[in-house]
N, C-alpha and C positions, 0 to 999 in steps of 0.2 A: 191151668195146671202149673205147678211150679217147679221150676229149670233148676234142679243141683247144680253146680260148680263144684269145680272141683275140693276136696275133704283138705282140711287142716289141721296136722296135727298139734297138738296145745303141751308137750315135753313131759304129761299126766296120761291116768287115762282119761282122756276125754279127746273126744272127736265134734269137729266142728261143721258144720255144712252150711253154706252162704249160698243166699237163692233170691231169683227178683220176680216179683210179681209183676199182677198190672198196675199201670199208672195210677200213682194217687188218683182218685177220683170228688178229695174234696170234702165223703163227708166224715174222717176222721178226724176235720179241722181246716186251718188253711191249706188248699190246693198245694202252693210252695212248700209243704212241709213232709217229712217222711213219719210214716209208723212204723216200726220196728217190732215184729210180732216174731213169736214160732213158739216150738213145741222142744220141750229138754225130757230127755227120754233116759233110762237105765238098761244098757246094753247086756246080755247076760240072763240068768236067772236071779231074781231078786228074790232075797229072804224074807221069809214069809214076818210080817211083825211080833217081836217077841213081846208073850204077858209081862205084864209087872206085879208084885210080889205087893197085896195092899198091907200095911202094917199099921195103920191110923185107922178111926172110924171105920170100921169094917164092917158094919151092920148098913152100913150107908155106902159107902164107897165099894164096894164088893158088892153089891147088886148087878154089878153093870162090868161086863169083860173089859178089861182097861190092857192097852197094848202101848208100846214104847212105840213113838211117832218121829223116830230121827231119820226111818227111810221107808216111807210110802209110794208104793211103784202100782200104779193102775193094772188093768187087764191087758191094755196099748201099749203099755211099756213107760205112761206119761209120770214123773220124778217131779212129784209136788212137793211147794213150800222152799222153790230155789229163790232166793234174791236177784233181780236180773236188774245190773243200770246202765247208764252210761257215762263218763267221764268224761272232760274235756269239752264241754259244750259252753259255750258263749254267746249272747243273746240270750232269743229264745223266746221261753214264759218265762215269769216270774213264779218262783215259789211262793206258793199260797198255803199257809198252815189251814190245816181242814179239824175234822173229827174223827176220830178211830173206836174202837171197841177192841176190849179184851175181857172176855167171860170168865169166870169158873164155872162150870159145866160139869154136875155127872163125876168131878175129882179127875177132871183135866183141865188144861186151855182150850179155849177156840177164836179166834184162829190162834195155831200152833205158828205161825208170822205174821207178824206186823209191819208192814212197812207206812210211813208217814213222814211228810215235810216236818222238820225241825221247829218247833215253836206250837202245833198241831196239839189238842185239847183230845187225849185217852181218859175213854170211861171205861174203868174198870169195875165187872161185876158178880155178882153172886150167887147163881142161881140153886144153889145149894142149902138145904136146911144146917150146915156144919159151916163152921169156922174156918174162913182161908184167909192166909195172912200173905199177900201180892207181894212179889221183892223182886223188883228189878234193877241191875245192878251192869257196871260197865266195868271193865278191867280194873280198873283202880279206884273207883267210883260208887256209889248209891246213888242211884236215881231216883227211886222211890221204895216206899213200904208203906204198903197200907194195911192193916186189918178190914176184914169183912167178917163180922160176926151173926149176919142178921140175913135170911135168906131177901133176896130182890133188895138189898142194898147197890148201889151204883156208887162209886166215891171218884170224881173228877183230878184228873193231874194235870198239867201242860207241862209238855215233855219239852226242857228247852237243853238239851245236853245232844252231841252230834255220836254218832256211832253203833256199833252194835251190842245189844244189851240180853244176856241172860234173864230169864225172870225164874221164879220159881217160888214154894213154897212152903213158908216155913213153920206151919200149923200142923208138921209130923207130915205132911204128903208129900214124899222127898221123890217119888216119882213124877210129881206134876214139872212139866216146862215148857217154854215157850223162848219166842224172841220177836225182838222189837229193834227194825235198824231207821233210822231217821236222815235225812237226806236234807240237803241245802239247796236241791232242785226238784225239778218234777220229773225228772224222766227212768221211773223205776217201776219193779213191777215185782208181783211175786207168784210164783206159777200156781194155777187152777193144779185139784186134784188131777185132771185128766196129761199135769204137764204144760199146758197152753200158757202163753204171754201175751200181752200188748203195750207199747209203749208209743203213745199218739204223738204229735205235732213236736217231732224233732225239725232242727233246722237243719238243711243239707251239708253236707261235709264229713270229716274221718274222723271218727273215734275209739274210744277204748270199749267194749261193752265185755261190762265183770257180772260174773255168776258165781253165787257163794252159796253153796249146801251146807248145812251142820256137821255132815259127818263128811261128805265128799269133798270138801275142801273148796277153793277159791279158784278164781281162773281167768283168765284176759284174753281179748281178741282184739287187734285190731280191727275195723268195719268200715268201709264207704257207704252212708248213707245218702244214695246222688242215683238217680234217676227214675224215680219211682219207688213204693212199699221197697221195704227192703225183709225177705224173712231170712229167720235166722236158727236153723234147727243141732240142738245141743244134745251130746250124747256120754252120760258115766258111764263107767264100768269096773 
């Protein structure tokens, strides 16, 4: 069972609650290391997802109920597609760039976030008989643009730019978006539909752990990651 401690307020709305489990037991990684898990929840009644208005390809795209995805809240209350990381860590792992996916789907993204090591090889794909043209973009920046004109096209990028990236698309389906944040470490996470995180084989010690919603805004805690699992339960409103 896991022990609350006492709630933190965070000067938003958002409420925090720090809770220690049982001892690492080892097999999230090295025994010496902590995992950093919980659940970020939407306190409240959450509104139900508004349709989007298809104005493109409508024979195609209008098939299928298409809903605005900037705030999805489960039956639990669980607030998916949060960015969860941590800051300030030294040592550690090594960032290792891996491989991601990012779809066209049905005339949406999936996944509606990306998170990935900086340097990390996104295939982006197609699976649509229509034209989507991928654009993902950083505040001041183009990171990419691809066209996909051909259904089960995949076109390869390596995402070597740091930060948080819009995407969207510019083939007239100006409903479609997504995002893509890249990281210089490993210790990041982006919440399950149900809410849930995990964040394995931290080293022991105090850090910063930031949660960043699209529409709910960003947020900091400080954490002691020191004596065992550490959970860490997050609440909008």
């Amino acid at each position: 069972m896991r022990r609350l401690l006492r709630p933190l307020l965070l000067g938003a709305p958002a409420l925090l609650l720090l809770c220690l489990g049982a001892p690492n037991d080892g097999r999230a990684g090295d025994p010496a290391t902590v995992t950093v898990s919980g659940t970020v929840q939407f306190l409240g009644d959450a509104p139900a997802p508004s349709p989007v208005t298809i104005t493109q390809d409508i024979d195609y795209c209008g098939k299928t109920a298409l809903h605005n995805e900037n705030l999805l809240v489960s039956a639990s209350k669980g607030l998916a597609n949060v960015v969860v990381y941590v800051q300030g860590v030294t040592g550690g792992k090594a960032a290792v760039p891996g491989v991601a996916k990012l779809d066209n789907t049905r005339c949406r993204y999936e996944p509606h976030v990306v998170a990935m090591v900086v340097g990390s090889e996104l295939q982006i794909g197609n699976n649509d008989p229509i034209l989507h043209n991928t654009h993902a973009r950083l505040p001041k920046a183009d990171v990419f643009n691809v066209a996909l004109p051909m259904e089960g096209q995949v076109i390869e990028r390596t995402i070597d730019k740091m930060g948080l990236m819009k995407v969207g698309c510019d083939a007239g389906h100006d409903w479609m978006s997504a995002w893509i944040a890249t990281f210089d470490h490993p210790y990041f996470a982006v919440t399950a539909a149900d809410g849930t995180f995990s964040i394995p084989d931290l080293p022991p010690g105090e850090y910063t752990l930031v949660t960043w919603h699209e529409k709910l805004g960003k947020r900091t805690q400080v954490i002691q990651a020191t004596g065992g699992d550490l959970g860490v339960d997050l609440a909008y409103q």
